[in-house]
N, C-alpha and C positions, 0 to 999 in steps of 0.2 A: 565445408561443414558450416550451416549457420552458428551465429554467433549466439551464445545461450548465458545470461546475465549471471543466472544461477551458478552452471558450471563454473564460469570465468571470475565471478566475485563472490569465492563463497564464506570469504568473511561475512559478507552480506546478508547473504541467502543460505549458509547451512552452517549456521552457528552448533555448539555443540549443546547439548540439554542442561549442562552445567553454565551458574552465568557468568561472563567476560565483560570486559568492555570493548571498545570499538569507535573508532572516530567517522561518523560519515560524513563523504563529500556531499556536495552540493547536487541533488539529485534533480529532474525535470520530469513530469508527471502530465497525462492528462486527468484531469479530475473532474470531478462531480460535487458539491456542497448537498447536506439534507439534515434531516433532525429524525427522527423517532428510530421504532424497532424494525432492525433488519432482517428481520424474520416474517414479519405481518405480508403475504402473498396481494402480489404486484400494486405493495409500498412503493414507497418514495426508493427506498435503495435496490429493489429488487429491477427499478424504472433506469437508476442510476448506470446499473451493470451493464444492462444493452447499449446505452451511451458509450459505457466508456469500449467496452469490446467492438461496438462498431465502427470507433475511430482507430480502436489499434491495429485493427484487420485491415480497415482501409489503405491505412500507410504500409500494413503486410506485403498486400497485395499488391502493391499502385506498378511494380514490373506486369503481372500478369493482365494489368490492364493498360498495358501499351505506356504507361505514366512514368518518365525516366526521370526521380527525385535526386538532387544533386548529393553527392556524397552516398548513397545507398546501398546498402550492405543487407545480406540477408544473415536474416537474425530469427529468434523464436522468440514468441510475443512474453513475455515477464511476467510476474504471477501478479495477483491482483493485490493491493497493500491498502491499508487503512489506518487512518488519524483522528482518532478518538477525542471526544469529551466530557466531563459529566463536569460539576463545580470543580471548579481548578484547587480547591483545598480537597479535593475527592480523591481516596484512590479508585483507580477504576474497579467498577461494580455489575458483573455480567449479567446477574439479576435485574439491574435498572436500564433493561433494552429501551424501553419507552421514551428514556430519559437522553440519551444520547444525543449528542451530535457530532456528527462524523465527516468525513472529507474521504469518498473512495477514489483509488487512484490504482492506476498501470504507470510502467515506468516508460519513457519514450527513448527510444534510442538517438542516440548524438548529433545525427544526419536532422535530427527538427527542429528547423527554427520557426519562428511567427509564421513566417508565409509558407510554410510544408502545412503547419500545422492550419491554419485557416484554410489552403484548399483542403488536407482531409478532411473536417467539417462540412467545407462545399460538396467537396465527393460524398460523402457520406449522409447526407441531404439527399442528394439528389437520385440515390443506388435506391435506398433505402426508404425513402419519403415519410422522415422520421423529423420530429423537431430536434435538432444538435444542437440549440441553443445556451443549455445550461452546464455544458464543456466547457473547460476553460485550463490553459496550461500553467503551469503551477510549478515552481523550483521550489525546493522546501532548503534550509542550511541544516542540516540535524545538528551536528558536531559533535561530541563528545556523549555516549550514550551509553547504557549497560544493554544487557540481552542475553539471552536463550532461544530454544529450541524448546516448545511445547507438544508434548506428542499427546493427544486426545479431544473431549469436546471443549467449545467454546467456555462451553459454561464453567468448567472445570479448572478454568484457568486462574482463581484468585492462588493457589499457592504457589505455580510459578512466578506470580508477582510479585506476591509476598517476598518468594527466595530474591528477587533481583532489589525487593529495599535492603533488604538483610545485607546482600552483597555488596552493595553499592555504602551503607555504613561503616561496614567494615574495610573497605577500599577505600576510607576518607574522601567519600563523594555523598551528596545529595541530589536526592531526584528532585528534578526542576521543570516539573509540569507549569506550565502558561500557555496563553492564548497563542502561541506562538509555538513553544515547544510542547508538543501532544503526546499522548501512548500513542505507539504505532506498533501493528501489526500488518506483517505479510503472508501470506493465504497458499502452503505452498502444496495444499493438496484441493481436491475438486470434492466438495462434501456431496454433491449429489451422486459422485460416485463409490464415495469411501467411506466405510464405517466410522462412530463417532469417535470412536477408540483409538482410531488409527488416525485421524488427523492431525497433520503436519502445522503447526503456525510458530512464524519465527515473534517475537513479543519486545519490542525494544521502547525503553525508556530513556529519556534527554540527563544527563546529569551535568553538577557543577561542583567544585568545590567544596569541602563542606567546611571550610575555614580559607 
């Protein structure tokens, strides 16, 4: 049975709606950088998405294209995750789409290192005759963070935030957004096919001490 990040780490990926906290390791990503609203039709993130699903499928695939990657394991591609920004005194503002800047990202499985990872890019060039350029692999350290389980839209999303400050005070922690530690969210339903109701996003904030 391939290996499925969700299922296997679901501290991770199916936190409960109520918040916790959570220490994450050291994660590796291929990612994308961009700025504005990821909703604006074939923006900068919507450009992003093909990038990055064309590099994940790539290394998917790289058995059924004859391509024997050391260490390879067959796995199910990870849900797509996101690292937000608006002013770092901001709390994040679903409203201020314009304003973003975000980091989109899929998670890469263990088996990639630099050179997996540069020929997928080659591969993925070459299949595809696509500019892969603005890929790039990416270890984020999260460490110590709160979270939930948001079940609805995007947009909808300031009072589960809210509840993970509340949380996080009351756990003698502070949320510790910077340039470095971001809001993150991971995407664990497909909105093009699932009502806005029903959407699935896990929502996780960095914290630190708050003494």
């Amino acid at each position: 049975m391939p290996y499925d990040y969700k299922r296997e780490l679901k501290e991770l990926y199916q936190p409960p709606r109520k918040p916790s906290v959570v220490t994450v390791p050291p994660t590796t990503y291929v990612a994308v950088d961009g700025q504005g609203d990821p909703n604006e039709p074939d923006g900068a993130y919507q450009h992003a998405l093909g990038l990055l699903y064309g590099i994940s499928f790539t290394l998917k695939m790289a058995p059924k294209a004859g391509v024997d990657l050391p260490g390879y394991f067959a796995y199910v591609v990870p849900p797509l995750e996101g690292f937000w920004t608006l002013d770092v005194a901001d709390t994040f503002d679903p409203a201020r789409k314009a304003d973003f800047t975000w980091t989109s990202c899929i998670r890469l499985p263990d088996f990639v290192t630099p050179e997996v990872f540069a020929w997928a890019c080659e591969e993925a060039t070459r299949k595809k005759g696509g500019d892969f350029s603005a890929v790039r692999m990416m270890t984020v350290e999260e460490g110590p963070c709160v979270q939930c389980l948001h079940v609805g839209s995007y947009d909808d999303e300031p009072p589960a935030i809210e509840g993970l400050h509340r949380f996080a005070e009351d756990s003698g922690l502070a949320i510790d957004l910077t340039p470095e530690r971001r809001h993150h969210e991971i995407y664990l339903s497909d909105p093009r096919r699932t009502a806005p109701e029903k959407l699935k996003t896990v929502i996780r904030l960095p914290v630190r001490p708050s003494r």
